[in-house]
VOGU-3710 file (C-alpha; in Angstrom, 3 decimals, decimal comma):
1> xxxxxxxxxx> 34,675/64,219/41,257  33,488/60,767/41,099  34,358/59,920/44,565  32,399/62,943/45,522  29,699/62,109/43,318  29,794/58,469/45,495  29,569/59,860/48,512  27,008/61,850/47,978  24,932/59,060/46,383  25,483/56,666/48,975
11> xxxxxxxxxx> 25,004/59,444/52,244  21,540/60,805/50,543  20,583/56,905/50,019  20,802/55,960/54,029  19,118/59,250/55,291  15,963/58,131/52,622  16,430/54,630/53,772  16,472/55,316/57,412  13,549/58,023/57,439  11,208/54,656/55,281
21> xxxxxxxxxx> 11,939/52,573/57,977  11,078/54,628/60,195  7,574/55,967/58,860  6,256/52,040/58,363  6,318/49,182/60,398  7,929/46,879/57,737  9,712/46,592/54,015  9,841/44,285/51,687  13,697/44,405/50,344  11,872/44,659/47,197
31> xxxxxxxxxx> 9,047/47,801/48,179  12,327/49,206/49,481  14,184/48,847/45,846  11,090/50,251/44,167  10,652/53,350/46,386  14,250/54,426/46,823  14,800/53,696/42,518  17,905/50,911/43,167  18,252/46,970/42,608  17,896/44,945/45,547
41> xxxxxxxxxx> 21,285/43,910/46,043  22,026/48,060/47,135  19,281/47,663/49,026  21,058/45,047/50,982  24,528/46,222/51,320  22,659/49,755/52,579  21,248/48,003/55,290  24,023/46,830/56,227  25,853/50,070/56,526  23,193/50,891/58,432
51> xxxxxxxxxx> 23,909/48,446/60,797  27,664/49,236/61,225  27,004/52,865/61,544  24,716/51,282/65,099  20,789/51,217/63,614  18,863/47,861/65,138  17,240/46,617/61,718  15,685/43,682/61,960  15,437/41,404/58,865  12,875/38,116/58,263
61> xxxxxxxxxx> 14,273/35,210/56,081  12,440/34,490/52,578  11,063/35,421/49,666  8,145/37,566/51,460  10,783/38,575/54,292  11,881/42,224/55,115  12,995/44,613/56,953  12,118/46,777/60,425  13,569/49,015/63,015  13,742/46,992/66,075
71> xxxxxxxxxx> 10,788/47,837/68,258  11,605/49,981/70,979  15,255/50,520/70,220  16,347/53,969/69,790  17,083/55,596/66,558  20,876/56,712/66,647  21,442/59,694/64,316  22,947/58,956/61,078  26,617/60,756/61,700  28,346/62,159/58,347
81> xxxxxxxxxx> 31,954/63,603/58,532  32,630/67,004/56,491  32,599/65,508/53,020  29,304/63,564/53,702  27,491/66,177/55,129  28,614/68,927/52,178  27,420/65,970/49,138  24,503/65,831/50,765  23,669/69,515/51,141  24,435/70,166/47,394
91> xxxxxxxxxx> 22,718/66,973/46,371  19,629/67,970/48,178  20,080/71,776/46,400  20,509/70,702/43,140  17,357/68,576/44,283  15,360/71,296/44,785  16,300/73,298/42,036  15,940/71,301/39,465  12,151/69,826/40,421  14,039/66,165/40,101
101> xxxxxxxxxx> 11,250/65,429/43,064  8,734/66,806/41,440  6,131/69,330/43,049  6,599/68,274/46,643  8,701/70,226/48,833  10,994/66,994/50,816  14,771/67,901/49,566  14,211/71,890/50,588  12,643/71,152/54,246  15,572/68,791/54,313
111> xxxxxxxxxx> 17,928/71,244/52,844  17,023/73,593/55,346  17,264/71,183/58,465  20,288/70,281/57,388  21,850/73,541/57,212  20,801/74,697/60,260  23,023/72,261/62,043  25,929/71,712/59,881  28,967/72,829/61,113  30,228/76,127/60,638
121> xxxxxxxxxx> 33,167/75,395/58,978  30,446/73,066/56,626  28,676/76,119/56,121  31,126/78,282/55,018  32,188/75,711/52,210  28,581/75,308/50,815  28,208/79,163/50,791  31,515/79,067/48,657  30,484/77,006/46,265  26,885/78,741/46,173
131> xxxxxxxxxx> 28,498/81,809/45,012  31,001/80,050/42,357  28,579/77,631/40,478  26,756/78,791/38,044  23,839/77,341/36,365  22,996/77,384/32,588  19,338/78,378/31,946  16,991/76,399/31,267  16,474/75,761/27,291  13,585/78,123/27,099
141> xxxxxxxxxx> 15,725/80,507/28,996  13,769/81,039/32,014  15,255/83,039/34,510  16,593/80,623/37,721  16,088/81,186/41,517  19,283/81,949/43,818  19,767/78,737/45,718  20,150/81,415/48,924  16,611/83,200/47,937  15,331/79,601/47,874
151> xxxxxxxxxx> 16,042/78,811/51,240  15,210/82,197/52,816  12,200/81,964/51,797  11,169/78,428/52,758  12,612/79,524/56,216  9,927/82,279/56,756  7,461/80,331/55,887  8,688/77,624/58,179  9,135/80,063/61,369  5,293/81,951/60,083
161> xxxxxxxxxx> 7,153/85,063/60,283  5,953/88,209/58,221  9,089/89,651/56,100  9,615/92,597/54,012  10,108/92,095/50,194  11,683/94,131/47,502  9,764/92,105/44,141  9,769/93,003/40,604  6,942/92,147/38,707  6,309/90,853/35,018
171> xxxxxxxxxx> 6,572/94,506/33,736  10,019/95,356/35,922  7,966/97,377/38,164  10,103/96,876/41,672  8,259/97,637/44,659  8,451/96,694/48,758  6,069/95,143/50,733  5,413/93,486/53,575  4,007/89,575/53,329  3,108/86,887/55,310
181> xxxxxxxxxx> 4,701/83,801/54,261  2,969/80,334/53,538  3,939/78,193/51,296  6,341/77,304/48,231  5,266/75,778/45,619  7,090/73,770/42,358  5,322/74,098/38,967  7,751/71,977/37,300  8,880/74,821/35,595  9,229/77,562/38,448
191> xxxxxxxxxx> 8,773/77,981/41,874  6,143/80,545/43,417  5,662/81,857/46,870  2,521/82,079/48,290  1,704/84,942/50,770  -0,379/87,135/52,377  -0,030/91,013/51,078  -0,160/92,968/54,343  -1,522/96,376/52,841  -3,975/94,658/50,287
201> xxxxxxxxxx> -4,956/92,072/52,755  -5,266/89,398/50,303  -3,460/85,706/49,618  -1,032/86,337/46,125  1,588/84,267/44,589  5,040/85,615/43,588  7,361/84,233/41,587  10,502/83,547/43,567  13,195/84,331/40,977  11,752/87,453/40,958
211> xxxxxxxxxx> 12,100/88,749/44,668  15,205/90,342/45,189  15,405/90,635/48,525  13,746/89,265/52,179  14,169/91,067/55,059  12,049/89,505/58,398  10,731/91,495/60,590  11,015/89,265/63,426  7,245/89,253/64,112  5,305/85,791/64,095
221> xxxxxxxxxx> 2,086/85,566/62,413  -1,078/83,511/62,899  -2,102/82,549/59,575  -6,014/82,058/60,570  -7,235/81,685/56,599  -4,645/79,996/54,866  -5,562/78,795/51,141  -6,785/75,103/51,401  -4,752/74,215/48,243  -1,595/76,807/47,337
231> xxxxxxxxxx> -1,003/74,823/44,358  -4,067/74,841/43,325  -3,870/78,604/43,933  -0,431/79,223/41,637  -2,117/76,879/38,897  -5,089/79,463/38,513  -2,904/82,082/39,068  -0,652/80,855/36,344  -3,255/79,927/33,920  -5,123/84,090/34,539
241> xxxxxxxxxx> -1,785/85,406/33,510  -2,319/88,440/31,141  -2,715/87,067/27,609  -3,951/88,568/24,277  -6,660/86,262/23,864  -8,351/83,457/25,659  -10,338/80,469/24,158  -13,355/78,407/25,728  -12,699/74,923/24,335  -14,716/71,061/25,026
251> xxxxxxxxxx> -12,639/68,130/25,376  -14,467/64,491/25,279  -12,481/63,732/28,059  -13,004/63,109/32,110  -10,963/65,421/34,220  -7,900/63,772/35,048  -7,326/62,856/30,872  -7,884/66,816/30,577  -5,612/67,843/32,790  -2,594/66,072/31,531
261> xxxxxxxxxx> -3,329/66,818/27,896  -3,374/70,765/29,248  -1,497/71,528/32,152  -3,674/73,217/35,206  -0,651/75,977/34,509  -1,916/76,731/30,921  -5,937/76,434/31,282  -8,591/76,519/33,785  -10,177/73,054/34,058  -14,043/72,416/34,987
271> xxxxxxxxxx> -16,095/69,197/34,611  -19,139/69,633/31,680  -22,173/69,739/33,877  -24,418/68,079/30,977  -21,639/65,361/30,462  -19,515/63,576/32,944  -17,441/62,042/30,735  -16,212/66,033/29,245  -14,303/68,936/30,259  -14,514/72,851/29,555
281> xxxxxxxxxx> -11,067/74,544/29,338  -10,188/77,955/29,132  -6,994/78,502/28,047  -5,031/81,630/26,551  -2,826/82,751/24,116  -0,944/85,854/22,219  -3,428/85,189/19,267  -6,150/83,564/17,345  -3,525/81,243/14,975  -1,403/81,018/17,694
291> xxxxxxxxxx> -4,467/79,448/19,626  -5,395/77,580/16,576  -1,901/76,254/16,443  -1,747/75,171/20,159  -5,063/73,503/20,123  -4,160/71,383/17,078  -1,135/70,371/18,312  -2,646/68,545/20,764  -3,720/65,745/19,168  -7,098/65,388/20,348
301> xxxxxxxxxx> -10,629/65,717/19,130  -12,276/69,109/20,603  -14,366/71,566/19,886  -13,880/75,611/20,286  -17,190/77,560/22,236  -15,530/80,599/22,080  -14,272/83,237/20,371  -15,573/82,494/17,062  -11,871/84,122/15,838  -10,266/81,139/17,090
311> xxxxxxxxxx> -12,644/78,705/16,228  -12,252/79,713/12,578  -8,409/79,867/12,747  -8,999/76,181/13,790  -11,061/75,233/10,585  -8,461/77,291/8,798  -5,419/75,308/9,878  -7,523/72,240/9,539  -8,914/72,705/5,964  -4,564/73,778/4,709
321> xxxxxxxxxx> -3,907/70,255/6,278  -5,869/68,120/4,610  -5,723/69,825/1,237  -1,598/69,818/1,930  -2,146/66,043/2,550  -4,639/65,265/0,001  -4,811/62,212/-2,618  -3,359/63,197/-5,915  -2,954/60,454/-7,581  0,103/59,244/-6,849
//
């Protein structure tokens, strides 16, 4: 396990190194360190792998010195035998899955290249151990996408092909329909798939551990209004989810310090037009306390506009604090 665990470290470290040096003219040994998350000294012995395995990289003596792909050389293609090639598949899978690159999308598209040109033989293994590993859920028990549905579904999107879909939604109604595929998108928590509804001619997002199957049709589409932002589209989505109540609150903050005090997945953010320097938030819940309890706990000076239920459950909570925590003379 740990030499696989080696191999796979090392094999996913050279494709990242070769595919920096190839988007900038020049590194720094240590802007290379910082980007790819290693000490300097890996930095060095992976260039020089690089090297052996044929790739012209050019190095400048010195403190201030770095590295380059030789100008007008060729780029040779970074050859893995069996073992390489399957660490780096599951690496980049487990990648994916688990968010560890945040929202953007880089180790599915290169999950995806890569296993459309790995070996059969490859292939088969990966889909082996697909079907025999099993993930624990997460710790609030979230339901986890199928590696498989993960990749079918970044490959329609990729080849703009409509594709039929058998979904369930958040009451475990199932129904098919036909979609034009866009985008995937990473909450941090989930992924969602953004698409086009064929029959209600409008841009939704679905959550992908809840389609249960993707058939395409084999028909391209041209996607001539495609949503500007689709993350910005699941965050709204996300925050309008059903709830039992919703609260209007005012933080003292800009923007940005709003946002990550409450996710753009919880509330719907907009800048107070008589005060630059403050943010309105609407932001739901199952109930007034429960509000009340949310809004305290984050730790910030705000004020409730609205409902008045909440706003009370606020100066409820507040009041049982401090008399809990007041002076008695001790």
């Amino acid at each position: 396990m740990e030499d696989f665990r080696t191999v796979l470290s090392t094999s996913a470290r050279l494709l990242r190194l070769v595919s920096l040096l190839a988007v900038r003219p020049a590194w720094t040994c240590g802007e290379l360190a910082e980007r790819m998350e290693v000490t300097e000294r890996t930095v060095r012995r992976d260039v020089a792998r690089l090297r052996e395995l044929g790739y012209a990289v050019d190095s400048d003596p010195g403190p201030w010195g770095g590295y380059r792909l030789r100008p007008g050389t060729r780029t040779p293609p970074l050859i893995l035998d069996d073992e390489e090639a399957l660490a780096v598949a599951v690496g980049l899978r487990e990648a994916a899955l688990s968010g560890a690159l945040g929202g953007d999308q880089a180790a599915l598209s290169a999950l995806l290249k890569l296993r459309q040109v790995l070996p059969g033989r490859v292939a088969d293994r990966l889909g082996d151990m697909d079907a025999a590993f099993v993930r624990t859920p997460a710790a609030t028990g979230e339901p986890q996408v199928r590696p498989g549905m993960l990749l079918e579904l970044a490959a329609v999107c990729r080849r703009a092909e409509r594709a039929r879909m058998a979904y369930t939604d958040r009451e475990g109604r199932a129904s098919v329909r036909d979609i034009d595929p866009y985008r995937l998108v990473h909450t941090g928590r989930r992924w969602y798939f953004v698409a086009r509804d064929v029959a209600r001619g409008e841009w939704r997002t679905f959550r992908a551990d809840r389609v249960q199957r993707l058939q395409p049709t084999g028909r391209p589409v041209e996607l001539t209004d495609p949503p500007p932002d689709p993350a910005l589209l699941v965050s709204r989505a996300v925050a309008a989810a059903p709830y039992a109540m919703r609260a209007t609150v005012r933080l003292p903050v800009p923007l940005d310090r709003a946002l990550a005090l409450i996710p753009s997945t919880v509330g719907v953010h907009r800048p107070d037009g008589s005060d630059a320097d403050a943010t309105i938030v609407e932001v739901g819940g199952p109930c007034a306390e429960g509000l009340a309890t949310y809004l305290l706990g984050l730790g910030t000076p705000l004020r409730v506009l609205a409902p008045d239920s909440v706003r009370q459950a606020v100066l409820r909570r507040s009041r049982q604090l401090i008399e809990d925590n007041a002076d008695e003379g001790h």
